[in-house]
C-alpha positions as CSV (number, residue, x, y, z in Angstrom):
1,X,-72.8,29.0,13.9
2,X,-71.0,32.2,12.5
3,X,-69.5,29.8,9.4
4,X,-73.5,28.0,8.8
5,X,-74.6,31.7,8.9
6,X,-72.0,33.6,6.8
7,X,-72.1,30.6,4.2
8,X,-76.3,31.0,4.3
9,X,-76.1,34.8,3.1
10,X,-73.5,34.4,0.8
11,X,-75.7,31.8,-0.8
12,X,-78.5,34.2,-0.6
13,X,-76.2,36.6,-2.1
14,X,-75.5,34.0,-5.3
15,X,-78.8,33.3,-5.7
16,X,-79.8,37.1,-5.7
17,X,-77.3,38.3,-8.1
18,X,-78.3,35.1,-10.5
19,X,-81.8,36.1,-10.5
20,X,-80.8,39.7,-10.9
21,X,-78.5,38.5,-14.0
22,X,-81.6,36.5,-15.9
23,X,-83.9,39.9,-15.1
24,X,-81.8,42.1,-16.8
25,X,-82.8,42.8,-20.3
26,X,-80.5,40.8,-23.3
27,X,-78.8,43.3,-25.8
28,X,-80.7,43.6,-28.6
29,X,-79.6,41.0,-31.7
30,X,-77.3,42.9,-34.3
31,X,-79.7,43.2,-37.3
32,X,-78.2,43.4,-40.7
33,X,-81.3,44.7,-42.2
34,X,-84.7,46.9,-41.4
35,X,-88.2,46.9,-43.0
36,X,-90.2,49.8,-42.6
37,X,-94.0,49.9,-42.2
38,X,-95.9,52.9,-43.1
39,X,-99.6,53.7,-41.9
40,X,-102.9,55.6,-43.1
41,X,-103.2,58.2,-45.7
42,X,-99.2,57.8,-46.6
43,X,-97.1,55.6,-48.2
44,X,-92.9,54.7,-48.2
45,X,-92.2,58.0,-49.1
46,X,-92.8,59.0,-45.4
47,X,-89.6,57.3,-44.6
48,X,-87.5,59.5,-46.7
49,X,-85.6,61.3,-43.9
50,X,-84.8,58.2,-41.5
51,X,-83.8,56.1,-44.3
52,X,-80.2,57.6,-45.2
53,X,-79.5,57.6,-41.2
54,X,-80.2,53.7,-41.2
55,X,-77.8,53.2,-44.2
56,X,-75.3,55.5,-43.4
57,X,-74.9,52.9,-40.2
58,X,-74.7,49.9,-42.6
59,X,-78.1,49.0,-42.9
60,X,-80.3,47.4,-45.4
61,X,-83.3,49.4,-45.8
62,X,-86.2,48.2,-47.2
63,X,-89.8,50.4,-47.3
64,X,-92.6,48.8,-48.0
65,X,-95.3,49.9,-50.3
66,X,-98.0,49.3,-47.7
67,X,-101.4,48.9,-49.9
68,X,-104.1,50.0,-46.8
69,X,-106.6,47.7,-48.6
70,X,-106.9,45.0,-46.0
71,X,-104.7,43.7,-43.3
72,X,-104.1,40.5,-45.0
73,X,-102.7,42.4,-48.3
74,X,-100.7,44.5,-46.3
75,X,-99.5,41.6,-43.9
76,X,-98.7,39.6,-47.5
77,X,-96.9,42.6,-48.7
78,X,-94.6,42.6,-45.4
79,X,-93.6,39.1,-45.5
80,X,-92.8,39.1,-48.9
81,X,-90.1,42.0,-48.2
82,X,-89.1,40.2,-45.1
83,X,-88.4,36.6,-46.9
84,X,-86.2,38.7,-49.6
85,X,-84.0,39.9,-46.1
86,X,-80.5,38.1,-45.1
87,X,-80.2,37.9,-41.4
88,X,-81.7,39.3,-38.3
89,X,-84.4,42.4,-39.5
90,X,-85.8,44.7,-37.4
91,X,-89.5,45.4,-38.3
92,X,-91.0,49.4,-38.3
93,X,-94.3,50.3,-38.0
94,X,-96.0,54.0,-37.8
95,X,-99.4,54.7,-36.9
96,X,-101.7,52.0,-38.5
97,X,-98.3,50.0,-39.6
98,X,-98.0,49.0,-36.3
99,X,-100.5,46.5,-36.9
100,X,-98.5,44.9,-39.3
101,X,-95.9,44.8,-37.2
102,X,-97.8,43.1,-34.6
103,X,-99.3,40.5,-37.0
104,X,-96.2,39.8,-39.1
105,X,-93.3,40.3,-36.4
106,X,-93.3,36.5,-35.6
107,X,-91.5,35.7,-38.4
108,X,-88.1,34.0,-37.0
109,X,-86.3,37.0,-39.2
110,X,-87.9,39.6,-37.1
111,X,-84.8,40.3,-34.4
112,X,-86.9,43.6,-33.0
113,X,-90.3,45.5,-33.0
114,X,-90.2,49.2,-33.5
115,X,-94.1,51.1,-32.9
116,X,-93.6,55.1,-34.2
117,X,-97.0,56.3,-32.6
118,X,-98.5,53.6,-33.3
119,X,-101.3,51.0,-32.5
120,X,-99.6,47.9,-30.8
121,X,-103.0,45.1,-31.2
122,X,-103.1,42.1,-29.3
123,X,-104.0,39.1,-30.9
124,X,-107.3,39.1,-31.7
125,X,-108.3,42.4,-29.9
126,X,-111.2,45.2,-30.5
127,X,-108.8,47.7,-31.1
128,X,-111.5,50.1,-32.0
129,X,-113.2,49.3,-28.7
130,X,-109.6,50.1,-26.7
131,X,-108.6,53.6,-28.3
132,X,-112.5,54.3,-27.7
133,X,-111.5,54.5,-23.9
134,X,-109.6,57.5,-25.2
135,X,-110.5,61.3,-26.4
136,X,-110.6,61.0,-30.1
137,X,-108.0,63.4,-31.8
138,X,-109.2,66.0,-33.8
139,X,-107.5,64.2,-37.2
140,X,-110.0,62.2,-37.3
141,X,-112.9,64.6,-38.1
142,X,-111.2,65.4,-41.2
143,X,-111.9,61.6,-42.5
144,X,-113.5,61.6,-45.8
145,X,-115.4,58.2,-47.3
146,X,-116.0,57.6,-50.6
147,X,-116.8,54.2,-52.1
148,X,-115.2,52.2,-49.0
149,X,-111.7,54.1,-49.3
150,X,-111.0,57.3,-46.9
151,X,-108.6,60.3,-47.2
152,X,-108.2,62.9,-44.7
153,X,-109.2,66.2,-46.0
154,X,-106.4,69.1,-46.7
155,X,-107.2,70.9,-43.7
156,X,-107.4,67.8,-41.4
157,X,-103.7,66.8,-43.0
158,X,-102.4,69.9,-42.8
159,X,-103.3,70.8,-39.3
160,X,-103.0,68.0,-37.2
161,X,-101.6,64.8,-39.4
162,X,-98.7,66.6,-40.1
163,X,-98.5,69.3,-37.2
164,X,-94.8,70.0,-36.7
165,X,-93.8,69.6,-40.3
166,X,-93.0,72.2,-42.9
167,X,-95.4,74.0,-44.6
168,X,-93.8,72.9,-48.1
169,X,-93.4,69.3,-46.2
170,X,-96.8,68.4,-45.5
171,X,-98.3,70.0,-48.7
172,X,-96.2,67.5,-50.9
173,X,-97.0,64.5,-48.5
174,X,-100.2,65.3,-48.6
175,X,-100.2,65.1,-52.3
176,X,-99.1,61.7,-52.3
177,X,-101.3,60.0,-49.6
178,X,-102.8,57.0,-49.8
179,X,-106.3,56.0,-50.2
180,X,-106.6,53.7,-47.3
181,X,-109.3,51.4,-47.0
182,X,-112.0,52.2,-44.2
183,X,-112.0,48.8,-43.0
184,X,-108.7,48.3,-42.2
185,X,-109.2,50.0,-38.8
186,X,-111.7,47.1,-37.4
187,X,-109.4,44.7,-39.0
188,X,-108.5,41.9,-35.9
189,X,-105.0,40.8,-36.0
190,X,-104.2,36.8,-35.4
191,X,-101.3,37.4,-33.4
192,X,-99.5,39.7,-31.2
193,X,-95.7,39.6,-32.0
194,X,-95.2,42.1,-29.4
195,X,-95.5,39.5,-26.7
196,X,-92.4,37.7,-27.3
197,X,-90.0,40.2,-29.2
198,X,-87.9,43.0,-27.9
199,X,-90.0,45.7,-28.5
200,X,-88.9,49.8,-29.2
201,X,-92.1,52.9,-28.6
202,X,-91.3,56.3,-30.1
203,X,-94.2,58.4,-28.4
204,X,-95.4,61.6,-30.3
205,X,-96.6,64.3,-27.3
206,X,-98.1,66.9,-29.8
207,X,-99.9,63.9,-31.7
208,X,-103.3,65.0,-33.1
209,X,-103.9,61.7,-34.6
210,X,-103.6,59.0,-31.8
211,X,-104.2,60.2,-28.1
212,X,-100.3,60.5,-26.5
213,X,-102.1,58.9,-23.6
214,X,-102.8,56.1,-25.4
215,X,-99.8,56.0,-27.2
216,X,-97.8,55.8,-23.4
217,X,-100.8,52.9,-22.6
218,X,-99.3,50.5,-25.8
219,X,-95.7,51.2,-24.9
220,X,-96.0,50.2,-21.1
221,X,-98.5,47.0,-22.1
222,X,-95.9,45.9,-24.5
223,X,-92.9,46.5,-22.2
224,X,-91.1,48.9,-24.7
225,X,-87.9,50.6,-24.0
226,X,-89.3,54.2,-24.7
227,X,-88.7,57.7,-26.0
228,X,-90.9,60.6,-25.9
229,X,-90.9,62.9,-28.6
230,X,-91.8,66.7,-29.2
231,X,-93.8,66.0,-32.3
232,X,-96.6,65.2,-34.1
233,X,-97.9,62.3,-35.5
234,X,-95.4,62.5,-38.5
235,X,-92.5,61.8,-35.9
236,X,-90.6,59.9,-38.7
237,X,-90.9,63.5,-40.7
238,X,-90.4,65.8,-38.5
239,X,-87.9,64.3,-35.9
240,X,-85.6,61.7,-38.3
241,X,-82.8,61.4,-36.3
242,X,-84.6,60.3,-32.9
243,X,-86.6,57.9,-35.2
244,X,-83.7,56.6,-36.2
245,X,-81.8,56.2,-33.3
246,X,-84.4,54.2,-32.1
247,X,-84.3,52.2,-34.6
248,X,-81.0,51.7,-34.5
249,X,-81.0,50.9,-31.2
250,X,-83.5,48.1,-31.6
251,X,-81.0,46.8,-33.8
252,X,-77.8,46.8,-31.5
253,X,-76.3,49.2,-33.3
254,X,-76.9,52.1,-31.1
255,X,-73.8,54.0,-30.1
């Protein structure tokens, strides 16, 4: 009886430690390149500082010119950077971007999802409806409409699109933001990569743009590995190197 019951835990014991095995998380794929995705009232320029941390770790580093006129252009735009990749590519989105990255992140390319403070749809979903649930940030008072397209105005940028930046920063990025079409926010994606990718949240605590709540909400429903940053929404500007890292993680190449 003591042999049939020492051979019955240490069977126990096998089975445990192979179901612990096929818990534990895979490494994440070593990507050889990295698409970046930026959001509203911006454009690639906002990628300036993470980009030479990504290439000085051997990286090809591709920012695309996101157009903000519909999610289907801006999907197109995305997969036509991603076909021109060689090899595993981890796909960036901030703030609206990660929408993008939700809808365009099953391409068999896409190795990793990275969200910078941003929206994380499921397929098909009222995102409107979800970030509703939350108190709306004071950036968006500062949203100005004309003809279809909206800006935020200087004040609204200034203060709490770009809170934690420089002064000399967030007037020149302001300069150069993007009209971004007003539609774009109600636009319902037709799939949700998210759900069977490795998937990397960078939350922004002092965000003024998306509710931090809501940001920590996406990055649990998605199962992200997660940082928390002291920043605004302009994480990618303000805090380069933890963007970065990130990133770099997704990609396997984190030291």
């Amino acid at each position: 009886m003591n042999l049939l019951r020492t051979l019955t835990f240490a069977a126990a014991a096998l089975i445990a430690a192979g179901t612990a095995a096929s818990a534990a998380p895979a490494e994440p794929v070593k990507a050889s390149n990295v698409v970046l995705v930026h959001g509203a009232w911006a454009d690639g320029s906002s990628w300036a500082k993470v980009i030479p941390y990504l290439q000085a770790a051997g990286l090809k580093v591709t920012a695309v010119q996101n157009p903000l006129t519909s999610l289907e252009d801006s999907a197109a735009v995305t997969r036509r950077a991603l076909a021109l990749q060689d090899g595993p590519t981890v796909l960036v989105g901030h703030s609206w971007g990660g929408t993008v990255v939700s809808e365009v992140g099953t391409d068999p390319k896409v190795s990793a999802l990275v969200y910078i403070a941003a929206r994380a749809p499921d397929a098909g979903e009222d995102f409107v409806a979800l970030a509703g649930k939350y108190p709306n940030p004071p950036a968006r008072a500062g949203i100005v409409n004309h003809d279809g397209e909206t800006k935020l105005s200087e004040d609204a940028f200034l203060k709490y699109f770009a809170n934690g930046v420089d002064a000399t920063t967030a007037k020149e990025l302001y300069a150069v933001q993007w009209p971004t079409a007003a539609s774009i926010f109600a636009g319902r994606t037709t799939a949700a990569a998210w759900h069977d990718k490795p998937s990397f949240y960078a939350v922004s605590k002092q965000d003024k743009t998306i509710d931090p709540d809501f940001e920590r909400f996406l990055a649990k429903r998605i199962n992200a590995t997660t940082v928390e940053l002291d920043a605004g929404h302009l994480s990618l500007v303000s805090h380069p190197k933890e963007v970065a890292d990130l990133i770099l993680k997704a990609a396997g190449r984190a030291e």
